[in-house]
C-alpha positions as CSV (number, residue, x, y, z in Angstrom):
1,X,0.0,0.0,0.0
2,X,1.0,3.8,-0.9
3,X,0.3,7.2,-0.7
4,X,1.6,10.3,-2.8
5,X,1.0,14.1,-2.6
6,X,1.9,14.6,-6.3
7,X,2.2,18.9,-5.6
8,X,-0.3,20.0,-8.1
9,X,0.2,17.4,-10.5
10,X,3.6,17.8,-11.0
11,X,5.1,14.9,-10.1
12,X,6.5,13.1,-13.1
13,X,3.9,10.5,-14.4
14,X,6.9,8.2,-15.6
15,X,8.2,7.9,-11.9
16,X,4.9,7.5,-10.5
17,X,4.0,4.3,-12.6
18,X,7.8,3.0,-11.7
19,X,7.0,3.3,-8.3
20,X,4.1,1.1,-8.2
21,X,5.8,-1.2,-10.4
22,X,9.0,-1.1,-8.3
23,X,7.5,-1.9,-4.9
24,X,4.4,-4.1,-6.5
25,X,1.9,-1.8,-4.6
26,X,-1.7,-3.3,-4.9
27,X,-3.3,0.0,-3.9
28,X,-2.1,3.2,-4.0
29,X,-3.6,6.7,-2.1
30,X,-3.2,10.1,-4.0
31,X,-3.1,14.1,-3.1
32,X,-3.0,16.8,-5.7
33,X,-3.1,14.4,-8.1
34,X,-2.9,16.4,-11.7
35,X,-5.1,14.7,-15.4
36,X,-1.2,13.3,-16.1
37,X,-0.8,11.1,-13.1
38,X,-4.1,9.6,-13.7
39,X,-3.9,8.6,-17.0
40,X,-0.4,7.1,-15.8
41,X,-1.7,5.5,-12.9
42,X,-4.7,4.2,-14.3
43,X,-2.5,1.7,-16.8
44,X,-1.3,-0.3,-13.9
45,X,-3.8,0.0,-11.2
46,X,-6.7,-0.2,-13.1
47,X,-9.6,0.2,-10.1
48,X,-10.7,2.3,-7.7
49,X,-11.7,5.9,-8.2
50,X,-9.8,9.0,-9.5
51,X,-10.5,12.8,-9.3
52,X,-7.8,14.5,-11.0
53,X,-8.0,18.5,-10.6
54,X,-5.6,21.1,-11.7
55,X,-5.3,22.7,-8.3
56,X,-4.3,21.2,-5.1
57,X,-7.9,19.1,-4.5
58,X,-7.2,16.5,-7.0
59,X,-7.6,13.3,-4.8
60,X,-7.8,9.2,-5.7
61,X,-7.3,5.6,-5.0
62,X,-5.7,3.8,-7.5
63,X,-6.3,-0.1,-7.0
64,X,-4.9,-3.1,-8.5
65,X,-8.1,-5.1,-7.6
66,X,-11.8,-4.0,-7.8
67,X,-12.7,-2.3,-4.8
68,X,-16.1,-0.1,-4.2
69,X,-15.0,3.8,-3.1
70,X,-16.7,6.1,-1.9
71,X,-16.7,10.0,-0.7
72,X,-17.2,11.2,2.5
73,X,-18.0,14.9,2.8
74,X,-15.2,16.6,5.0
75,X,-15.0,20.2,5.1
76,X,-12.7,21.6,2.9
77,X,-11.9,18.3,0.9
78,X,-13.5,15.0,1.1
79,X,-12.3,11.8,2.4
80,X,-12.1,8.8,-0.1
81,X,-12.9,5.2,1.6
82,X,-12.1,2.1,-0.3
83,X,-13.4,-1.2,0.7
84,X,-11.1,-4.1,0.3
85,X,-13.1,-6.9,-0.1
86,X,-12.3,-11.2,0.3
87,X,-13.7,-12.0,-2.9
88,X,-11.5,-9.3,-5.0
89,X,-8.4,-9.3,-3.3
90,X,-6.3,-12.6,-3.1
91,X,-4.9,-13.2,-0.2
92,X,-7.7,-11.1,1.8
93,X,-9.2,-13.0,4.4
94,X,-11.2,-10.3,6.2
95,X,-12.4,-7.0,4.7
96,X,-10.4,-3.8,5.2
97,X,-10.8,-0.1,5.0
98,X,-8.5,2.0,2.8
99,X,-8.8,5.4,3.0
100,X,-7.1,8.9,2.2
101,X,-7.4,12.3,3.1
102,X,-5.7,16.0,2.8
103,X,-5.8,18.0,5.5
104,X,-5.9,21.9,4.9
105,X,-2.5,23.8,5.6
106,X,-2.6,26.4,8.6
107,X,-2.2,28.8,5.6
108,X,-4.6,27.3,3.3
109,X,-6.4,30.4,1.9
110,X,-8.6,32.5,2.4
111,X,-5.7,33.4,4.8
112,X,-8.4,34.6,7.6
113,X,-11.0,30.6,7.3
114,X,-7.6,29.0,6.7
115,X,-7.3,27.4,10.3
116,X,-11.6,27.4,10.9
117,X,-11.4,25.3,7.6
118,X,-8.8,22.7,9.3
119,X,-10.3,23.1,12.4
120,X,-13.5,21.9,11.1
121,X,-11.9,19.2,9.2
122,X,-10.4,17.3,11.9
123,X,-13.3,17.4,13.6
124,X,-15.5,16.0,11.0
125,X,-12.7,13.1,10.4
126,X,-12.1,12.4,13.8
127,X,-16.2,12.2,14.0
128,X,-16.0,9.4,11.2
129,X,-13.0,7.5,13.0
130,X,-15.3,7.6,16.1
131,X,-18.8,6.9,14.4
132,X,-17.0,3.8,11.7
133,X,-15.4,1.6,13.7
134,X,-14.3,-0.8,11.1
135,X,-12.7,-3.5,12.5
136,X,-9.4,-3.3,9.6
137,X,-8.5,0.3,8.8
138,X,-5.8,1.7,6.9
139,X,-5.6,5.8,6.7
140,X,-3.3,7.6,4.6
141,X,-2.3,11.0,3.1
142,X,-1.0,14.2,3.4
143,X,-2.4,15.8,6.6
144,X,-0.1,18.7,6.8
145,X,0.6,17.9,10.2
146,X,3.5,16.6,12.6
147,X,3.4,14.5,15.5
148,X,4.0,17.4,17.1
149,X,0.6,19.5,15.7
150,X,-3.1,19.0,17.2
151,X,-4.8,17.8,14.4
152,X,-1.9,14.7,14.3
153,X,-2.6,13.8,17.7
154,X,-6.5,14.2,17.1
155,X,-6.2,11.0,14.6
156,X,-3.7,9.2,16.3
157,X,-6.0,9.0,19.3
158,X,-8.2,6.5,16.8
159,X,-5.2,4.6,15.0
160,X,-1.9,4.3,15.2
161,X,1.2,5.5,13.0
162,X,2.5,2.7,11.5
163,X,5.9,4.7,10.7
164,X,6.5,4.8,14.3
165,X,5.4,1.6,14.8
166,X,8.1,0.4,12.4
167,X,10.8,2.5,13.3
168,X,10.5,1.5,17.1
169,X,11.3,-1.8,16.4
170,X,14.0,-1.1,13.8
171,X,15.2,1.4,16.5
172,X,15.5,4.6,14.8
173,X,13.4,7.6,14.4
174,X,10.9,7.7,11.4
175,X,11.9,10.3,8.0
176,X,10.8,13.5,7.0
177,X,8.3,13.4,4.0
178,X,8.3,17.3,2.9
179,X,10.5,20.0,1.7
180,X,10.3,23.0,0.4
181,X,10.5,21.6,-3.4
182,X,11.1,19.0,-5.5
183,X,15.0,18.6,-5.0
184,X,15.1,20.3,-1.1
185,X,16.2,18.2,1.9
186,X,13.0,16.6,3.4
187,X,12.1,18.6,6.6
188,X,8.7,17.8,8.1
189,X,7.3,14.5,8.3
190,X,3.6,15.1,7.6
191,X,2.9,11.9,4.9
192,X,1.0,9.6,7.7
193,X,0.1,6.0,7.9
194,X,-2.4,5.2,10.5
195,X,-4.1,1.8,10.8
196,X,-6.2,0.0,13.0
197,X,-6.3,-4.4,13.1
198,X,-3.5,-4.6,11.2
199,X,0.4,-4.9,11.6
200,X,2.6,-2.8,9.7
201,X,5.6,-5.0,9.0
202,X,7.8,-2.3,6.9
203,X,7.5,1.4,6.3
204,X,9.5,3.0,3.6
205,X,9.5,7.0,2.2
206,X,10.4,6.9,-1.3
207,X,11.3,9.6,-4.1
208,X,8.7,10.8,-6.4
209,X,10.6,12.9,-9.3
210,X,8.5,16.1,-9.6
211,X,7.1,16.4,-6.0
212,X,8.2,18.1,-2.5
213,X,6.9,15.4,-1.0
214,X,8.0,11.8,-0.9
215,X,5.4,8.7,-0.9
216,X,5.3,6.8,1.5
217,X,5.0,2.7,1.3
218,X,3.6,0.3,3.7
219,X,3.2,-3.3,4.0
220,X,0.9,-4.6,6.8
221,X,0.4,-8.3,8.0
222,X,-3.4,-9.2,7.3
C-alpha cells in the first residue's frame, strides 16, 4: 500500500508508474493528483476511483483489484474510503478499509478561514473514526501535520502510526516526508500511515521525481 501528494500534478507521471511497479503496490492513495498522473496511474492500477484536478484538491485511490469507493464529505476536501473486499483481493481473508485524506494547511487560503477550515476538518474526520469503527483500517495522506501538531494527535488517538510503529522496532526515528521543493532536503514529516487491526511490517519513504513530498510505502500483516 501507498500514498503520494503529487504537488499540483507535477510529479513526473513516468516515476509515479515505476513506483508502483518497483514496490508491487496493490493500492495506491493520491493528493494533488494532476489529469497526467491519472492517466499514468490508471494503466497499472486499473480500479478504484480518480479525481484529477488542476489545483491542489485533486484526490484518488488507485487499486490493482476492484474495490467499491466512496466520498465522505469533509469540510474543505472529502475523504475517499475504499473497501477491500475477500472476494476481489487474493490473499484477503477479512475486509479492510482503505482510506485517504488531505488535510488543509494552517495557511490554506482564504488566509483569515484557513485554520476554521482545518479546524472543522479534523473534527469531521475524527467524528467518522469515532462513528466507523471498522474492524481493519488503513488511513493515509498528506495531513499537513507533525506529531507534534493538534490535528496529528487528534487522529492518532483513533489509530496508530505505522511509521513509528516500524521504526520502534528497527530502532530509529521515522523520515521526514516534505520540503520545500522537488530537489530540497526533506524537513517535516507530515505523509502519515495510521491503521487499526492490522500490523505494519515495513515502512519505507520513497522519491517521487516532480514532487516536495516523498510517498510513503507500507506493508501490513493481514
Amino acid at each position: 500500500m501507498g500514498s503520494a501528494n503529487l504537488w499540483f500534478g507535477r510529479a513526473d507521471p513516468d516515476a509515479l508508474v515505476a513506483l508502483v511497479e518497483r514496490h508491487s503496490l496493490d493500492v495506491l492513495a493520491a493528493q494533488e493528483l494532476g489529469h497526467e498522473q491519472a492517466e499514468a496511474l490508471s494503466c497499472v492500477l486499473p480500479h478504484g476511483r480518480l479525481d484529477p484536478r488542476s489545483d491542489a484538491s485533486g484526490l484518488g485511490i488507485a487499486a490493482r483489484y476492484p474495490l467499491e469507493v466512496e466520498r465522505v464529505p469533509l469540510a474543505w476536501q472529502d475523504l475517499f474510503v475504499g473497501h477491500l473486499d475477500p472476494g476481489s483481493w487474493p490473499g484477503l481473508v477479512h475486509p479492510v478499509e482503505f482510506a485517504t485524506t488531505h488535510l488543509a494547511a494552517p495557511h490554506v487560503r482564504p488566509l483569515p478561514l484557513g485554520p476554521w477550515f482545518r479546524f472543522k476538518q479534523v473534527r469531521d474526520l475524527g467524528r467518522y473514526l469515532a462513528a466507523q469503527g471498522a474492524a481493519r483500517r488503513v488511513l493515509v495522506g498528506d495531513f499537513n501535520a507533525t506529531p507534534l501538531w493538534p490535528a496529528y494527535r487528534r487522529i492518532a488517538c483513533h489509530l496508530t502510526d505505522a511509521a513509528v510503529a516500524v521504526a520502534q522496532g528497527r530502532g530509529r526515528p521515522p523520515r521526514a516526508t516534505w520540503g520545500p521543493g522537488a530537489a530540497a532536503p526533506r524537513l517535516l514529516r507530515i505523509d502519515h500511515a495510521f491503521s487499526r487491526g492490522l500490523r505494519p511490517e515495513a515502512f519505507e519513504v520513497v522519491d517521487v521525481a516532480g514532487s516536495d513530498h516523498s510517498a510513503i510505502v507500507i506493508e501490513f500483516s493481514f
